[in-house]
N, C-alpha and C positions, 0 to 999 in steps of 0.2 A: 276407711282411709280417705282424706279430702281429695278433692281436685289435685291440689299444688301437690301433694304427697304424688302421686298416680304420674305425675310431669315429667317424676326424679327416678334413676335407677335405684332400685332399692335394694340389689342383690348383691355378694360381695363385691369388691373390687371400686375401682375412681367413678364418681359417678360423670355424668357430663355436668358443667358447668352450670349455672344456673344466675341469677340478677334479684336484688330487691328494687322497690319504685326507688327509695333515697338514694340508692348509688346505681344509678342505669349502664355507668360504663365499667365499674370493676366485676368482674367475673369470679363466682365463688368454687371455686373445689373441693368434693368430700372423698374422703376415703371409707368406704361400707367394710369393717373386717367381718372375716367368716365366720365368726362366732354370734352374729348380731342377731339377736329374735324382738322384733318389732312388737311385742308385746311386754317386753322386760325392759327397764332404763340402764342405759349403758350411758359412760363418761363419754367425755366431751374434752378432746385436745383441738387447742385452737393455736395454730401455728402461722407467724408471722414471716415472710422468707425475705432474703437476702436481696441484693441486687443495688440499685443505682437509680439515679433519676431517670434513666432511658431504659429500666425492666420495663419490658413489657406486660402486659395485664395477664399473659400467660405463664411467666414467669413461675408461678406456685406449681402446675403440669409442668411444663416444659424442665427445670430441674429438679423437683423436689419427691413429687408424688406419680409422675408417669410409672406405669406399672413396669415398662422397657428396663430404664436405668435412671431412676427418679433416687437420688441419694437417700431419700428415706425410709425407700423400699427393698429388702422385703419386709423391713421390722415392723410397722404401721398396718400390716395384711393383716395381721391375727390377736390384735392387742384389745384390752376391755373400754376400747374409746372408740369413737368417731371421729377421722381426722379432720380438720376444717382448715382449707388452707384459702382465704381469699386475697383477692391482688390487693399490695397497697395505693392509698390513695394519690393521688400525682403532685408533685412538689416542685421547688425550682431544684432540688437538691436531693443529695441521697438519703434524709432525715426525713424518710415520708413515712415511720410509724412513730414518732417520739412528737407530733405536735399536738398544740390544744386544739384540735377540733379530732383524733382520733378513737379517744377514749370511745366517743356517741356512736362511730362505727364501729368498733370492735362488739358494743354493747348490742347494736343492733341488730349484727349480722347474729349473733348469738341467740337474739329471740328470734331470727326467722328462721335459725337451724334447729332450733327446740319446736318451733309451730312444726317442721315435717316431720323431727325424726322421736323417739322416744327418751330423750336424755333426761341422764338425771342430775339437774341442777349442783348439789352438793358435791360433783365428781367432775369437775371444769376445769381442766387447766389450761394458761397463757404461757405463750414459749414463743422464744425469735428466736432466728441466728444472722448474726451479721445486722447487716442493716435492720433486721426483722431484730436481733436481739439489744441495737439501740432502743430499740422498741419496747421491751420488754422491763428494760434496764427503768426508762420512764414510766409507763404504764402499772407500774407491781405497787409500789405505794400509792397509786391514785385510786387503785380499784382491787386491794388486795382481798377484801370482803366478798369481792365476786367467787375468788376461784382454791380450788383447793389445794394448789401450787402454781409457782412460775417455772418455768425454764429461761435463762439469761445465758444466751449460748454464743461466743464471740464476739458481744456488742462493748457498747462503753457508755460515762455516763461524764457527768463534770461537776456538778454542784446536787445535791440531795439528803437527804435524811431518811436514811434506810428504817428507822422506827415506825414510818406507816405502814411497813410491811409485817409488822407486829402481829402472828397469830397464824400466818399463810405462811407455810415454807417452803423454801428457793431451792434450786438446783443451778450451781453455778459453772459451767463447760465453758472449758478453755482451752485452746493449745498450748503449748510453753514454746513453740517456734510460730507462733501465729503472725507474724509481722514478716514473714518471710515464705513465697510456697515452697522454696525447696534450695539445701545448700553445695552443689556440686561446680565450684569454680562462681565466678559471677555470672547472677542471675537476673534476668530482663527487667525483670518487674520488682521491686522489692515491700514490705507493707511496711506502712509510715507506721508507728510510736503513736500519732496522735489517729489513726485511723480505728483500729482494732486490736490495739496489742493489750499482752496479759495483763500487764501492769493492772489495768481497768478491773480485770475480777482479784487479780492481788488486793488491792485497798478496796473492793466491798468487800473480800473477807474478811478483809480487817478489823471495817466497819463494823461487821458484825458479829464476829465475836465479841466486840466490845461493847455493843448493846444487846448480846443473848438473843440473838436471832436466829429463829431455829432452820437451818441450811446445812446444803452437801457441797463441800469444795472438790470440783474434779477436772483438775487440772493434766491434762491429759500430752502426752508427748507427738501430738499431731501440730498441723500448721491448722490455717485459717477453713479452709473448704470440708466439710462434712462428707467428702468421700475417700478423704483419708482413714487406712482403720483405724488406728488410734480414737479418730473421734467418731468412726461408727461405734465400736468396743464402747464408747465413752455414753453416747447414744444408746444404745443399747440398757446402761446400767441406769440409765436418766428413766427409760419409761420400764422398770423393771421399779426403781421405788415410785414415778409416777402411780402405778398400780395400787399402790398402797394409800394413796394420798385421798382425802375427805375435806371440805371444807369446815371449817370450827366457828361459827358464830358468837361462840359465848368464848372463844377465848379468853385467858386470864387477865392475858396484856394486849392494849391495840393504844392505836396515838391517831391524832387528826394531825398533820401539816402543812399549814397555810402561807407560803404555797411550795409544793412540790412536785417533782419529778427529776427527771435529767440535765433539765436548765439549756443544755444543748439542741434544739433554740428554743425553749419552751420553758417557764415555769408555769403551774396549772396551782389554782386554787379549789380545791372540792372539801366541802366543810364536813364530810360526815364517814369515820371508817365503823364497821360494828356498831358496837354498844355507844357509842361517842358520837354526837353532834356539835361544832359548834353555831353558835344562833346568836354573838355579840362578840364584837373585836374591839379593842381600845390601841392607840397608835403606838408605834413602836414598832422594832424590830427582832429579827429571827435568828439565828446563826442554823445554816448550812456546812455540811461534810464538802472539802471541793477537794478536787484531785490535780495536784501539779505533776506532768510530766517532768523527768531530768532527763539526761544521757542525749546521744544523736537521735533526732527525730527520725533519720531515715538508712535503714541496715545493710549496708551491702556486703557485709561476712560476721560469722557470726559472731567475733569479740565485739564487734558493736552492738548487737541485738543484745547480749549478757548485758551492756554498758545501760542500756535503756532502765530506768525503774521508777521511780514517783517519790513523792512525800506527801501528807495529807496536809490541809490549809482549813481555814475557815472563809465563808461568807455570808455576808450581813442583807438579809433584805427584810422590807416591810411586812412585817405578816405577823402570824397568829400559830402557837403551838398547843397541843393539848394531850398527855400522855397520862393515860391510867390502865390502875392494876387492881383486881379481885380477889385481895388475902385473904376471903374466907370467911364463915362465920360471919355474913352481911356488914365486911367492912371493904372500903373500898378508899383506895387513896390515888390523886388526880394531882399532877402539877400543870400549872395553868398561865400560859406566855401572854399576855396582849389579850387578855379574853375575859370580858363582861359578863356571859354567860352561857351555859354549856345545856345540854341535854345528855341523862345517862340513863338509858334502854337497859331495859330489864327482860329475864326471863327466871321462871322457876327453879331449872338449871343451873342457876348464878348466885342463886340465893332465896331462902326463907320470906316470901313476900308476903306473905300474911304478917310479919314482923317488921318494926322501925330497922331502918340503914342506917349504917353509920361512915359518911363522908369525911378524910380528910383532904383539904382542899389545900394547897400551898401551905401546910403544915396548920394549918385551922381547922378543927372538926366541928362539926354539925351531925346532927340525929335531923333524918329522913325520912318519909312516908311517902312510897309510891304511891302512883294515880297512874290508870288503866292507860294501856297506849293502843292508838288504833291506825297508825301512820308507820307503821312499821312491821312488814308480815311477818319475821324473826323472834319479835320481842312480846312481848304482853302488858308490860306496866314502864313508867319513866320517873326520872325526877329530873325534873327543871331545876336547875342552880343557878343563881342569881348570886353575882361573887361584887364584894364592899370595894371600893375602889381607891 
């Protein structure tokens, strides 16, 4: 066992906190469960938590994971993961896990939690709630190739294209009173329509059934806080199929979206999900999924929280799409938005490589012959497509 290993508590329960050199001031928390043998790979849940631009760095301990009365405790004690909850980064605002510079941390903290503990890569999941599941809500199509599920747990989202999450599946918790913590005469505090209400996992499920995205809708009869039972109950059945969950690289379906995320304040450009790079954009435009609230923004009984609900819209920005699929028998068909030319990663897995591909490209086919790939530790062979303009 290294140095840095020998540093960290290794035995069940929270360990104490710990720092990487790129982030000196957020403080990381793990959760060791009992079952953990430091010579076997065990999954890896990486959880984003809730709070405001004024959480503290302790935030992740102080509500989430204290062994006391940490709301995700005691489920998290004995499960086939290691919990990883570290602080988010500091913002002017309470969108401190949905910007473009988050992704590189989450990535990071991830390889310095792999250098100590035994994880096994292919068993990763990303999960927010609250503010942490703004977080999630962005982050799952930018980097759904990392993990072997998301968790989207009380967050929200506003403009996105749920098809880079193509091949990773979601776990979608929600409350059905979550804009409200509780309805007994009027209450102090009420939650706004555009903060965290259902509506937001309403229309991604929508979304997603209508591009066959493979997810669990679980909409649960709690409000917004995770120490409600309803959404421990809810919790509960999230890392019960967590448990189950594998990353899929060779996917059948995955899509590149240029650019995506949450839009809430961030759109992000990453050219590459799986099997898919893109490596040439020609100008043009993209249409995104956006989400219009209706009803009163803000509930103070519950016929107004009923009155709240959405309709879905489009929006238009600059960018580049790329969505394919692996019918089998080394055919492959690719529709291609604004895109000059693409890279398609190969493995054994996916198809007969000793044998010509056969490409359709925006309904043009082409016969294929891989070439070795060494830029990619997943895959083995690529084809470079180079499309007429």
């Amino acid at each position: 066992m290294s140095e840095q290993k020998n540093k960290l508590k290794i035995s069940a329960g929270v360990t104490e906190p710990w720092f990487i050199p790129e982030y000196p001031d957020q403080p990381i928390y793990a959760v060791i469960p009992r079952r953990y043998d430091p010579d076997k790979p065990i999954g890896l849940f990486f959880f984003m938590h809730g709070g405001d631009a004024s959480s503290p760095p302790e935030q992740p301990f102080n509500y989430y994971i204290n062994e006391k009365n940490g709301v995700l405790q005691p489920h998290i004690a004995d499960i086939p993961f290691i919990t990883v909850a570290p602080a988010a980064l500091p913002a002017v605002d309470g969108k401190r896990w949905n910007r473009s510079y988050v992704a590189g941390y989450i990535l990071a903290v991830i390889d310095d939690v792999c250098s100590k503990f035994n994880i096994d890569r292919d068993r990763i999941i990303l999960g927010g709630h609250s503010m942490g599941g703004f977080g999630a809500y962005h982050n799952a199509p930018l980097l759904a190739d990392k993990f072997a599920g998301v968790l989207l747990s009380a967050g929200a989202w506003l403009e996105e294209d749920f098809r880079g999450c193509l091949g990773t599946p979601l776990y979608i918790m929600h409350g059905k009173w979550d804009c409200a913590y509780q309805y007994r005469g009027g209450h102090k505090e009420p939650r706004h329509h555009d903060w965290c209400g259902v509506s937001f996992a309403r229309a991604a499920h929508e979304l997603m059934l209508k591009y066959d995205i493979e997810h669990i809708y679980d909409e649960h009869s709690g409000g917004h806080g995770l120490e409600w039972e309803p959404s421990q109950l809810a919790f509960k059945r999230f890392l019960a199929w967590a448990a189950r969950q594998k990353r899929a690289p060779y996917s059948s379906r995955c899509a590149v979206v240029m650019p995506n995320g949450s839009k809430d304040p961030d759109l992000e450009n990453r050219n590459q999900s799986r099997w898919l790079k893109i490596t040439g954009t020609l100008p043009g435009s993209i249409s995104l999924d956006k989400i219009v609230l209706t009803g009163p923004n803000i509930a103070w009984t519950p016929d107004k929280l009923e009155a709240q609900s959405f309709y879905l819209s489009k929006a238009e920005h600059p960018g580049a799409r790329l969505t394919g699929e692996n019918l089998g028998n080394n055919r492959f068909e690719f529709t291609a938005e604004n895109i000059s030319s693409f890279v398609c990663y190969l493995h054994p897995e996916m198809a007969d490589l000793t044998k010509d591909l056969f490409f359709k490209v925006n309904g043009r086919e082409y016969r294929c012959t891989p070439e070795p790939a060494d830029d990619h530790p997943d895959y083995t062979m690529l084809v470079r497509c180079i499309l007429r303009c």
